[in-house]
N, C-alpha and C positions, 0 to 999 in steps of 0.2 A: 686568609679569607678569600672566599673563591670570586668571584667576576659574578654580579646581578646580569642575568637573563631574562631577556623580553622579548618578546615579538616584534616584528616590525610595525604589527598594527598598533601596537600601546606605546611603540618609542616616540618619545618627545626631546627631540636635542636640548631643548630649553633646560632640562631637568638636567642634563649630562655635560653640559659647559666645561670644555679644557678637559674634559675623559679622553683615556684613549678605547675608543671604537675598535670591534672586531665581531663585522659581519660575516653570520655563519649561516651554514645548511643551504648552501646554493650553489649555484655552476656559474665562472665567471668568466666573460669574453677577455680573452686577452692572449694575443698573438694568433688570430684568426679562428681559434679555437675555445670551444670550452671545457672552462679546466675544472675539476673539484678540489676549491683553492676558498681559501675566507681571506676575506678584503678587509685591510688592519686601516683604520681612518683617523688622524688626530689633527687639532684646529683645521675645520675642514680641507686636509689635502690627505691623499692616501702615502700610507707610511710602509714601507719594505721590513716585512717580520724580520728578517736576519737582525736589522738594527736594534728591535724592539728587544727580541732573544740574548744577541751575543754582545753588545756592548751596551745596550740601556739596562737590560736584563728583568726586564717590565713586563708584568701578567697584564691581558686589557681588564678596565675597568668597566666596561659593559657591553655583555655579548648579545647583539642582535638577530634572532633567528628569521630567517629569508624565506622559512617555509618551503624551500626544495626549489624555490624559483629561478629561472637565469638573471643573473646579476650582468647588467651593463651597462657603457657609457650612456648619457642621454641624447637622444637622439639632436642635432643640427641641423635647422632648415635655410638654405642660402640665398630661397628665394620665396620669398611670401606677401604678398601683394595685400593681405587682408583675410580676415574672418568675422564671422557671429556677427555681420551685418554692417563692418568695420571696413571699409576701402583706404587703405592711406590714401589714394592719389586724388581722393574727392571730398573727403570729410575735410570738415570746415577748420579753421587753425586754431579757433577758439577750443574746440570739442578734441585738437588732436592728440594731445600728450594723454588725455586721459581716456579715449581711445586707445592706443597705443598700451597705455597700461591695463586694461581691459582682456586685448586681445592676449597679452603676453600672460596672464593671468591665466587662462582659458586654457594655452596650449598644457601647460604642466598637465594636464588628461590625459593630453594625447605623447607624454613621454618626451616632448620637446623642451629640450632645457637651455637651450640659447637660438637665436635667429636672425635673420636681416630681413627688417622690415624693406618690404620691395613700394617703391615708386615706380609704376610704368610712362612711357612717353607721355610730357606734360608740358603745359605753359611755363615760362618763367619762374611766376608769382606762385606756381606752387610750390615749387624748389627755394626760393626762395624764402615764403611762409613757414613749409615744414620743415624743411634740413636745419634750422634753427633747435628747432623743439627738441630733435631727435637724436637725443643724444645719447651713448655708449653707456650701455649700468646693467650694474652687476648682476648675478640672477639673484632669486629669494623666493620666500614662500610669497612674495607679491607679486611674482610673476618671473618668464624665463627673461635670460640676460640679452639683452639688446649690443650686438656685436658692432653697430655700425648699418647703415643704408645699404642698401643695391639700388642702384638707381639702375632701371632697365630703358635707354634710352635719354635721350630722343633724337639721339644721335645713329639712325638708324635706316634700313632700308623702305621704303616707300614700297614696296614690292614685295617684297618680304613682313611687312608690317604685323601681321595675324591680325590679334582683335586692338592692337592700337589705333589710335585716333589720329587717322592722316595727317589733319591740318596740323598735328603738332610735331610733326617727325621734320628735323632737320637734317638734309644731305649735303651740304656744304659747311668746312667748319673754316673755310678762309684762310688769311694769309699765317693768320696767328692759332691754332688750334689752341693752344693755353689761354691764352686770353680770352677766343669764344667759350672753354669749359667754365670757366670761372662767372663770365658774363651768363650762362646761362643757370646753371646752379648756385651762384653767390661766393661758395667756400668748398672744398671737400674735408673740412674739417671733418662730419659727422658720417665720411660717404667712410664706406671699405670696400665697394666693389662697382664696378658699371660694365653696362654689355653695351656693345658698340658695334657695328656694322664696320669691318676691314676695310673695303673697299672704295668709303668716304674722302673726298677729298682732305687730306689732311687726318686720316683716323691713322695713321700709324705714327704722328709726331705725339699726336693726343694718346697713343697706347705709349709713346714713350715716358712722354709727361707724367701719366700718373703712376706707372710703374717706380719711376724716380721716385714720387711720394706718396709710398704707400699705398698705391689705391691696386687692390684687385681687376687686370683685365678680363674679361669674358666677351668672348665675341659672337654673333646670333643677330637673329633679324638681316639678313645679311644674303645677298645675290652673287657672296666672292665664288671665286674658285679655290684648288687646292692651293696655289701659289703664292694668290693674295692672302689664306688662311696663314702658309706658314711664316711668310714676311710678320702678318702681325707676330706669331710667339717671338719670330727673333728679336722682333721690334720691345715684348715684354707683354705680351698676352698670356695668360693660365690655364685660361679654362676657356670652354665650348657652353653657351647658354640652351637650354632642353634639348639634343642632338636631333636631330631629323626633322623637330619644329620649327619653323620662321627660316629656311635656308633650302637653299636649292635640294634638290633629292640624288642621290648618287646616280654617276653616270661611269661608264666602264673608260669613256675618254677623259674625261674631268671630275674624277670625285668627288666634289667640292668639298665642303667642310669636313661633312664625314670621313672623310678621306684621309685628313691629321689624325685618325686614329692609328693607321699604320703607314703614315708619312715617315720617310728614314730621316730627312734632317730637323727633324724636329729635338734637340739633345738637349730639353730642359722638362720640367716634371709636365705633363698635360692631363687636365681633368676637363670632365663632360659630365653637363649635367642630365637627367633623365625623371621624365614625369612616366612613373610605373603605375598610371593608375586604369589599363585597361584602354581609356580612351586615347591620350595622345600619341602612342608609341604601339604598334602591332608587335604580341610578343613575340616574333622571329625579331625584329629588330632590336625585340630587348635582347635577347636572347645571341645576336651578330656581334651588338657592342660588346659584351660581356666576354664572350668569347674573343673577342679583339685585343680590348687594351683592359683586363676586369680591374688593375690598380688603380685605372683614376673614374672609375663610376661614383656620381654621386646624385644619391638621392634627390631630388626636390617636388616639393608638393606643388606648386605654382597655383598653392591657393588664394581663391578671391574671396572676396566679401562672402557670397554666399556659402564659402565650410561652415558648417554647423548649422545652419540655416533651414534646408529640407530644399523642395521643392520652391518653386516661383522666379516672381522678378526681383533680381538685384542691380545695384549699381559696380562698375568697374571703368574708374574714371572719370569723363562725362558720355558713358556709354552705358544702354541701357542690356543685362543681360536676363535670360530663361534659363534658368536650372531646371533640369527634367533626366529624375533618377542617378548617374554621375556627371550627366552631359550638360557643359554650361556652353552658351552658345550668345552671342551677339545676337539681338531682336530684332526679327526679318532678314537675318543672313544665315548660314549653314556654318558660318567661323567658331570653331571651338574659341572659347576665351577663359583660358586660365582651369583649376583644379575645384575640386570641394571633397576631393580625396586626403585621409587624412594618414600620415607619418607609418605609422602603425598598417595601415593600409596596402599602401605603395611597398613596404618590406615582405610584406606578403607577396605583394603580385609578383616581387622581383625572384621570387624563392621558385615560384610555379614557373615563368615565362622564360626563366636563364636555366631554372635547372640547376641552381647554385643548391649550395648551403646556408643552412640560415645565419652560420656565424658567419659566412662572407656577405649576407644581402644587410645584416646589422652593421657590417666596418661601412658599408655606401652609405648609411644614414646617422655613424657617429666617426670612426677615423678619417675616413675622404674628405669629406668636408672639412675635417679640423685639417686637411693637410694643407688643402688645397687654401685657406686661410692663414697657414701658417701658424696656426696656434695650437699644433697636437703635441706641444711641451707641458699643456695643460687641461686641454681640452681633446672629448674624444674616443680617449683611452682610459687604461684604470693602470697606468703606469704609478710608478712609486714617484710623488711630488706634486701628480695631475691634480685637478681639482676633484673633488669627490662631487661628481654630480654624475649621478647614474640611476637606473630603471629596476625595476622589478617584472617581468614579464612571464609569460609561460609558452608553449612550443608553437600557440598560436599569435604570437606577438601584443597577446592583450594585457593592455597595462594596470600592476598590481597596485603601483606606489612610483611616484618620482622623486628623487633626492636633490638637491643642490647643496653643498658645503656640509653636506650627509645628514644636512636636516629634510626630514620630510617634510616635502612642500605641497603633495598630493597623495589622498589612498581613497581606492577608487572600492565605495563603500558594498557594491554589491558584484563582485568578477562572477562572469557566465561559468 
């Protein structure tokens, strides 16, 4: 008996419990390219046909048609401050968790299937109130999977600040830098990653500490030079927070940050992240990085409250911003603050501004990040064991359907 076919629109995982899956009729990203290959999925992780064929020796029990579309991982966003009118670093703690599940809700539209809710520089008591709530879980059709915090800040340059709130930015982390990270954030239980200013008294003991456990360095906001930049990676920094944002601007005698992209002693993996949405980054500069170091670009939206929103005033933090067409801007200053460009978007501008390919400007918004995280053994790719959370898309990155554990969790009822 042959294998029940259906469409992607009519599949319902619920019905197909413990089937083996075999998504057909589509182009699937994997190993920088796309291939005309069908993606074999059972208890949601994906399964290598050789096994299925020559030693299970198993026909699939329902074949899903893709409709011609590109099949790919679901996109990763590393830094996401907020949407749909949602600020983590200002909503109340009562409102937050369910908040939070709102927002994560929302993204599965826009192709996002895991993310790190971002905290910008903050008081105490906000770190303290929310990193409680915010805890690590899984994806689902209730929403994409919460990887852990970015806390961006507040340990950070005064100078370099962008649209954070002065008063809350610490530049001294003292005699004991562990003890002050802990005193200020409570736990990094719920953190996975923080951006940190190098050049802090005491930020390179602090990038050593959290390196130790677990936590993602990223460093931005930040007045270092090259020098200070690469003391921090040896120190156990990873990554570069939005490149050319919040940090000095390249100079031919001191590159500063930018400058670790082609730093010779840098000999551990280095990723940078990049906001492609037109506004923050001129595309020659996308277009410099790319051509610089293109394995460690990664995506991020550095969206605020106001994605999805329109036009007006939002909140970001205890700061009041103007969203006007893609420009969000701090109220009565010229400071960009933050994105309302969405995933989908930004892969776009990256394909125009670098001049890449789309399967290389899709690895910056689903393998990079999983690398740079450390989780591309399962997230990311459409490797044989990953998890089966991947997209449906077409040449213009507009999303068909999002999957998580190859259940559909989103089908976007009318594509242009």
């Amino acid at each position: 008996m042959g294998a029940l076919r259906t469409s992607f629109r009519n599949f319902d995982l619920k019905d197909h419990e413990g089937k083996l899956l075999q998504f057909v009729n589509c182009r699937i990203l994997r190993d920088s390219k796309f291939v005309a290959e069908h993606l074999w999925v059972e208890g949601g992780r994906i399964k290598n046909p050789e096994k299925v064929f020559f030693e299970e020796r198993r026909r699939a029990d329902v074949q899903i048609d893709c409709g011609g579309l590109i099949l790919c991982p679901g996109f990763i966003d590393v830094q996401f401050n907020g949407g749909f009118g949602i600020d983590f670093s200002s909503i109340e703690s009562e409102k937050f968790e369910k908040g939070v599940e709102f927002v994560a809700k929302k993204l599965l539209g826009y192709g996002v299937t895991s993310f790190l809710p971002t905290i910008i520089t903050s008081k105490p008591e906000i770190y303290h109130n929310h990193l409680p709530l915010l805890k690590r879980k899984s994806g689902s059709r209730f929403g994409a999977e919460i990887l852990g915090a970015h806390l961006e800040g507040p340990f950070i340059s005064k100078a370099k600040k962008g649209a954070h709130p002065i008063e809350n930015v610490v530049e001294d982390m003292g005699p004991n830098p562990a003890v002050m990270l802990l005193k200020m954030y409570g736990s990094l239980d719920n953190v996975l990653m923080v951006t940190i200013a190098p050049e802090l008294s005491g930020a390179l003991q602090a990038i050593e500490f959290m390196d130790q456990n677990g936590v993602i360095v990223s460093i931005g906001h930040s007045s270092a030079g090259l020098i200070c930049g690469e003391e921090a990676f040896s120190a156990g920094a990873r990554s570069i927070t939005h490149l050319f944002n919040g940090m000095l601007s390249y100079h031919h005698r001191d590159p500063g940050l930018v400058g670790l992209l082609a730093s010779k002693y840098i000999q551990r993996d280095l990723y940078y992240g990049m906001i492609s949405d037109g506004i923050h980054t001129h595309d020659s500069a996308l277009r410099l990085a790319h051509r610089t170091r293109p394995e460690g670009l990664v995506l991020v939206t550095d969206a605020i409250s106001a994605f999805g929103m329109g036009e007006g005033v939002h909140r970001l933090g205890d700061q009041t911003v103007r969203v006007k067409g893609f420009h969000a801007v701090i109220e009565g200053t010229e400071t960009t603050a933050g994105s309302v460009a969405s995933m989908p978007f930004c892969v776009q501008r990256l394909v125009k501004a670098a001049r890449c390919s789309l399967e290389e400007a899709l690895e910056c918004a689903t393998l990079r990040p999983a690398q740079l995280l450390r989780i591309d053994d399962r997230k990311g790719t459409l490797a044989f064991g990953a998890d089966a959370d991947f997209i449906l898309i077409d040449e213009s990155v507009q999303i068909f359907a999002t999957f998580i554990g190859a259940e559909r969790v989103f089908l976007n009822p009318k594509p242009n």
